[in-house]
N, C-alpha and C positions, 0 to 999 in steps of 0.2 A: 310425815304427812302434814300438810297444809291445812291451818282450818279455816281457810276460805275454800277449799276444794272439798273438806269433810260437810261443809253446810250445804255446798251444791250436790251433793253426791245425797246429803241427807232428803234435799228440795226432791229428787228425782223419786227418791224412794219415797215419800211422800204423795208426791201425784199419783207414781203407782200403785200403791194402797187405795188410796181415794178411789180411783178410776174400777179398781179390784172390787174393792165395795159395793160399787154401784152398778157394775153389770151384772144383770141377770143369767141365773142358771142355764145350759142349753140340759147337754146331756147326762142326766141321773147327778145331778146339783155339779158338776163338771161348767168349767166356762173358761171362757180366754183370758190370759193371765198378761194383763198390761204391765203388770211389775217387770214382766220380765222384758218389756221393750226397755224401760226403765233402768233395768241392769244392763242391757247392751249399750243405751246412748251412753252412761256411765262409764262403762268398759271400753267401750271409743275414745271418750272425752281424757280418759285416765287409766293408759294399758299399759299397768304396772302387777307385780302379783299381789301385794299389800292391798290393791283398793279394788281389786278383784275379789279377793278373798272376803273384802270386808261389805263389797256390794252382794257377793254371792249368798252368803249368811243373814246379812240384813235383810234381802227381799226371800229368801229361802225359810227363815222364821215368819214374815210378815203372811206370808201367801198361805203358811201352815196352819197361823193362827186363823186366818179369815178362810180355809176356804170351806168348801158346803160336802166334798167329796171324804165319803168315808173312808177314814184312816190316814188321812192326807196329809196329815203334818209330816211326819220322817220321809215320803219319797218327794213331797216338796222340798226338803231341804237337802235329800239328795241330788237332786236333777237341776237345782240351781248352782252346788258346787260344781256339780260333771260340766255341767252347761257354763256356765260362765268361767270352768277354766280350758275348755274346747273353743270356747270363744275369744280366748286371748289368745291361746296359740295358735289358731287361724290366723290371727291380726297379726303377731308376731311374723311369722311366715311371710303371709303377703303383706310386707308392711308398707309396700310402694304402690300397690294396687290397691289396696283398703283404701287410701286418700279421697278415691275416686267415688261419689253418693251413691251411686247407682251399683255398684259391689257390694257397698256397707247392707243398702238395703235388702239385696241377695242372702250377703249372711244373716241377717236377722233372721230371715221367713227359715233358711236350714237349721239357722240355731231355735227355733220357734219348732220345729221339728224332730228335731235332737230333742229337748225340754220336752217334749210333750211324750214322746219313746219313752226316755227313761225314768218319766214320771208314772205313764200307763204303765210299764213293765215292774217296777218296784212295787206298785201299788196292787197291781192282781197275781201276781207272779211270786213276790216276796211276802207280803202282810195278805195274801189272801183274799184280798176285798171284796165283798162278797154285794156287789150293787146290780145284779140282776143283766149285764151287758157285756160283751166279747171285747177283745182290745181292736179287735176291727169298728169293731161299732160306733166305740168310741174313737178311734185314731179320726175315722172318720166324720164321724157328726161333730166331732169341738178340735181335734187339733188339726185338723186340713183350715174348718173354719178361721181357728185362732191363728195362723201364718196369714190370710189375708186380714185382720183385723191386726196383730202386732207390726206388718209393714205400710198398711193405711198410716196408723198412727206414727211411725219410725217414721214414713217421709212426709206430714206434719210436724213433729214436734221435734226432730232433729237438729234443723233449719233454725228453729227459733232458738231452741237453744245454744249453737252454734254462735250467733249471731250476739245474742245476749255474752257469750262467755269472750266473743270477739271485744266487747266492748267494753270487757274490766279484765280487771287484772287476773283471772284467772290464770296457774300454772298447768294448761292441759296441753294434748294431744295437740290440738285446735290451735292452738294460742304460739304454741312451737313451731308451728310448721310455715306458722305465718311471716 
């Protein structure tokens, strides 16, 4: 690994933390999880299993530690490994259509879906979690939400850092194909 790629990979996980922080609770301390847009631009920029593994973990600890949802640390850092390695081999797959922004941002909102499934399901299904609401309730009230909040954001912040990674020496995705 590169450690000009480990410090942009570190930058992204960064923002998402930040951004995690500062949004407000919707449902029973539940909220949209910007990290995990975070690990997709990451897993685009750098769709390797090494920096997968290593975004999947990094933001799967961070999210656990900060979030507000009871019990939430181990199915967050389940549903970031499921998730960010269903999301590499998505991209693997389509690796000629992924190029294309308007695909990338597609899979975000699925994988923003997927994440949020096997977050709820780990969390009331396996540990029990006993927060007073249905996994309807919640798929509903925060994870429908959070796929139009992580692709808002995804087609903001993508772009820019596309562009920034365009313009040094980064060894990504991006920077390859160019």
């Amino acid at each position: 690994m590169n450690t000009k790629n480990l410090v942009l990979m570190a930058l992204l996980v960064g923002v998402g933390a930040a951004l995690y922080v500062v949004t407000p609770g919707m449902v029973n301390g539940m909220k949209p999880d910007f990290m995990l847009t975070m690990m997709f631009i990451g897993i685009l920029l750098f769709p390797t299993i090494k920096e997968t593994f290593l975004l999947s973990l990094s933001t799967g600890v961070l999210s656990g530690l900060f979030t507000t949802f009871p019990a939430g640390f181990i199915p967050n850092i389940i549903d970031k490994a499921v998730t960010g390695f269903a999301f590499l081999a998505i991209l693997i797959m389509l690796k000629k259509v992924v190029s294309h922004f308007a695909v990338s941002a597609i899979l975000v909102g699925l994988g923003t879906i997927l994440s949020g499934t096997v977050f709820l399901s780990v969390a009331l299904f396996v540990f029990n979690a006993n927060v007073g609401a249905t996994f309807t309730m919640l798929f509903v009230g925060v994870v429908i939400p959070a796929v139009a909040f992580n692709v808002v954001a995804f087609v903001i912040i993508y772009p820019i850092v596309a562009k920034l990674v365009k313009r040094s020496k980064f060894n990504t995705a991006i920077s390859q194909a160019l």
